[in-house]
N, C-alpha and C positions, 0 to 999 in steps of 0.2 A: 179760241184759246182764253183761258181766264187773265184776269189782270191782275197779277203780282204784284206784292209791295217793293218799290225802289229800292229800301234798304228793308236791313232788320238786323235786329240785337240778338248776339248771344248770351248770354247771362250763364256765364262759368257755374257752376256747383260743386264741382269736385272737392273742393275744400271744404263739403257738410255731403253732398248727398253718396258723395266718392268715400271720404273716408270713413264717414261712421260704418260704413259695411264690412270693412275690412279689416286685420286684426295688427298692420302696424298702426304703429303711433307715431305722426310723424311729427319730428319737433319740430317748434315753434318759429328757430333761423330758415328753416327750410319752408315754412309755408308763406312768411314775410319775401323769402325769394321767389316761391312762385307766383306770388301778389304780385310782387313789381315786376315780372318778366313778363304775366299775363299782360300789365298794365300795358310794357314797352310794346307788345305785340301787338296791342293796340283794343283789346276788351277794354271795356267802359260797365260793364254791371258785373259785382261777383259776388258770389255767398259766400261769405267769409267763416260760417257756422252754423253753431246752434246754443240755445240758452238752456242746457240740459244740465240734472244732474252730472259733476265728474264722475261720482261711480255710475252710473247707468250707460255713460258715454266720455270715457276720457280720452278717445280721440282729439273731440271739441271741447277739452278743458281750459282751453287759451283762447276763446269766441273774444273775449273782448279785451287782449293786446291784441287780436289781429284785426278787428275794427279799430280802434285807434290806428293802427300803423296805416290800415286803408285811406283811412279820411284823409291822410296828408298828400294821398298822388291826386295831383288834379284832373276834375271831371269823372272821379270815378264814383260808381254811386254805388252804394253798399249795402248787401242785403243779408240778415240771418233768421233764420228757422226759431221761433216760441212756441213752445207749446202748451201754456198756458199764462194766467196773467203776472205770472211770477217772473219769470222768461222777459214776459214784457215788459217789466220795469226796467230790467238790465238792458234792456235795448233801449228803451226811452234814454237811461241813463247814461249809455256809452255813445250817444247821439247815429246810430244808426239811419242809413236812409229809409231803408222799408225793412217793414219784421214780416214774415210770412208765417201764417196759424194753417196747418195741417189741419186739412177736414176730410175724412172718409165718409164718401158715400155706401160702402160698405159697412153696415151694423158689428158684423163677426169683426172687420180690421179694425174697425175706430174701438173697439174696447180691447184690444191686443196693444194695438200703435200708443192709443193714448187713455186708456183705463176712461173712455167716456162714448158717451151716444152721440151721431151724429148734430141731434138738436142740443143736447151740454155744449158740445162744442161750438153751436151759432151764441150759446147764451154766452158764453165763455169771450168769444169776439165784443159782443156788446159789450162787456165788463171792460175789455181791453180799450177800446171805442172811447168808453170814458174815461179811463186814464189817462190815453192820449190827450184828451182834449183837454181834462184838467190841468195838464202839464203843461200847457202852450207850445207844444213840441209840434215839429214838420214833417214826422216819422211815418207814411204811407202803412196802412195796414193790405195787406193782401192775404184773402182767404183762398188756400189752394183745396181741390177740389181732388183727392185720389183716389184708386181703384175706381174711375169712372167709367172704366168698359168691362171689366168684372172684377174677379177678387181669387185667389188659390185659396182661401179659406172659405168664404162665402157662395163661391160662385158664382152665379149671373146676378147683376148689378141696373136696376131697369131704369133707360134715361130718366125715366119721370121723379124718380129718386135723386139723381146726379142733377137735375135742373131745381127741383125744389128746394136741394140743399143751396145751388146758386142762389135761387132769390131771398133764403132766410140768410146766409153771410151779407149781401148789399141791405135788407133791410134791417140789419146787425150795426152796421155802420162801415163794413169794409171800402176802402175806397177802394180796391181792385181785385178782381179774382181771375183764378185761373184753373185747369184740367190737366191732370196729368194720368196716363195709363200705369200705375205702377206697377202691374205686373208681365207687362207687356203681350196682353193681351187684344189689344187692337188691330184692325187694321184699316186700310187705306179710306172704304165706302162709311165703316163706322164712325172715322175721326171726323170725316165730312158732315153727315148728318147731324152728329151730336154738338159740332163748334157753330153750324149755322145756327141751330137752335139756342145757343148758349150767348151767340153773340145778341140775337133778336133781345134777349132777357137782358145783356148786360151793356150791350154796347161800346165803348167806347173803354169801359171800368174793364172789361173782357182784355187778360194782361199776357197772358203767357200761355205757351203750350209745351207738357213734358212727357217727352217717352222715351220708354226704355227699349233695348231693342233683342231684346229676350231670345224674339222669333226670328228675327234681322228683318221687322218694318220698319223700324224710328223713323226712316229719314222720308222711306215711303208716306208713311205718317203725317211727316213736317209739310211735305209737299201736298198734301190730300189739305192739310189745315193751311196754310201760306194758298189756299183756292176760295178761303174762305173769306182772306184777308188779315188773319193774324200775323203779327210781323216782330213777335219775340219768343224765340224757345229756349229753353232751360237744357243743359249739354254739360259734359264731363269730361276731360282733357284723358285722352285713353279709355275714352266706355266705364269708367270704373262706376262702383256702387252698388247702389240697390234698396232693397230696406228689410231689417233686420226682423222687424213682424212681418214680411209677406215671404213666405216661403217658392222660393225658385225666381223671386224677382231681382232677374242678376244685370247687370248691363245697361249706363243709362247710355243718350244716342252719345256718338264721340263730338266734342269740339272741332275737330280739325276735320274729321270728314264732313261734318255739315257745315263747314268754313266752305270747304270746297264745291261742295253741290253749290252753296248759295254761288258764288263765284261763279261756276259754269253754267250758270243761269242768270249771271249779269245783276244780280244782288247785293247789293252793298252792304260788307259789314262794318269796312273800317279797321278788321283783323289782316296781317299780314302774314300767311300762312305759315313761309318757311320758319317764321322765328316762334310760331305756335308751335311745327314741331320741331326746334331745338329744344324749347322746354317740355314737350311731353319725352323728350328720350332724357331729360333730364329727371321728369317725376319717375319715369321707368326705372332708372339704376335709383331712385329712391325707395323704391318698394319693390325690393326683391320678393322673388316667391308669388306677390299676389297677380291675380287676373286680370290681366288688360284685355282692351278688344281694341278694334279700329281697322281700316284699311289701307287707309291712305299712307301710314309712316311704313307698311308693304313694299311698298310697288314706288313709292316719290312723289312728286309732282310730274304730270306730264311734260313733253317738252314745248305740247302746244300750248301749255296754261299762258294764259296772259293776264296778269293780277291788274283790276282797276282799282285796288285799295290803297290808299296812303292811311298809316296812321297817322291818327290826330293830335296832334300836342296837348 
């Protein structure tokens, strides 16, 4: 049997990778509540946004009231979406804890997603690199890594592309990267091979793993990569999301059901389910109309669950 990590991090998204998909707006008292509810439930990493134009994305036109209102619950550590060096000032500025730079290994997505080539996008990190530094700021860069099992635009997507764009973001200056399937195109044997590989290359910088669950693998996925050793994935309170350049990439994995698996597998997150899902039946009657997924707010909690998590103060 392989050897599991003790704990691992969920790192909420839904307040950037959830709602830019979707076409309400939800306002600003209402994602301050869901911040601090996540908080009480016991999440510790959340993306609070993205540093995008408002007309391009006015979902995330409030990216930084809601990083300030973050930084005041303690231990929470706060992450938002740049997509270029402009992006990044705003984050340097509003003292975020990590900005994450979207990089496709997909040629056809990285010029749809972000009007650039994959290698623009490593230069694009460097520039950022040096911003950072000039600033004397403690703001983590993380280069994520998407469409890295293929692309609905592009199509096959060949590791050796998904790993050499890894090693140009670390020698860009990224302190951490990561892989995400965005169009939920993975599965279980593919995620194994390609995180072993990626860990060899990054090690220890090797941050996060995100998937969507398109096909319904996410979780199969999380488990194939949690074999590899990974012990932080990227998740959505209700499945929401997707991305808006990748056509059919609907559903990231849910929050609460990989709360659960990790739980029934004796995982520590530190999340105390039941009030994870009070608040997703809360974002529910917040967004009427749109698409949830999940299965766990189905069916309940079993009666055998026996939670070993305290939240942390």
């Amino acid at each position: 049997m392989p050897a599991f990590p003790s704990s691992v991090v969920i790192r909420e998204v839904g307040l950037r990778d959830g709602l830019q998909s979707i076409r309400t707006v939800l306002p600003t008292e209402r994602k301050i509540e869901w911040i601090r509810d996540a908080h009480a439930a016991g999440q510790r990493e959340i993306e609070v946004g993205s540093f995008v134009p408002a007309r391009l994305l006015p979902q995330l036109a409030d990216t930084a009231e809601l990083v300030a209102f973050a930084k005041t619950l303690p231990g929470l550590f706060v992450s938002v979406l740049v997509p270029n060096l402009k992006g990044a000032e705003r984050a340097l500025e509003c003292g975020a804890d990590l900005m994450l730079m979207p990089l496709s290994a997909s040629h056809a997505h990285s010029l749809a997603n972000l009007r650039k080539t994959p290698d623009e996008v490593i230069a694009e990190v460097a520039r950022i690199r040096a911003a950072r530094d000039a600033s004397g700021s403690k703001t983590l860069i993380e280069g994520g890594i998407g469409t890295a099992f293929g692309c609905t635009i592009q199509g096959e997507v060949p590791q050796s592309e998904v790993l050499r764009c890894m090693q140009g973001l670390l020698d860009a200056g990224a302190d951490r990267v990561s892989i995400a399937d965005t169009v939920g195109y993975a599965g279980p044997a593919a995620v194994r091979e390609l995180f072993e590989k990626a860990r060899k290359i990054a090690g220890d910088k090797f941050f996060c793993g995100h998937f969507h669950d398109t096909r319904g693998l996410a979780l199969a996925n999380v488990y194939a990569a949690l074999e590899t050793g990974v012990a932080r994935f990227d998740a959505t309170l209700a499945g929401i999301g997707g991305c808006p350049h990748a056509p059919g990439a609907s559903g990231n994995a849910s929050s609460e059901d990989l709360a659960f698996m990790l739980a029934s597998m004796g995982i520590r997150t530190g999340i105390d389910i039941p009030r994870l899902l009070a608040l997703r039946t809360k974002v529910a009657a917040w967004l009427p109309g749109e698409a949830l997924h999940g299965a766990l707010w189905l069916s309940g909690l079993p009666k055998t669950f026996q939670p070993t998590d305290a939240v942390p103060a």
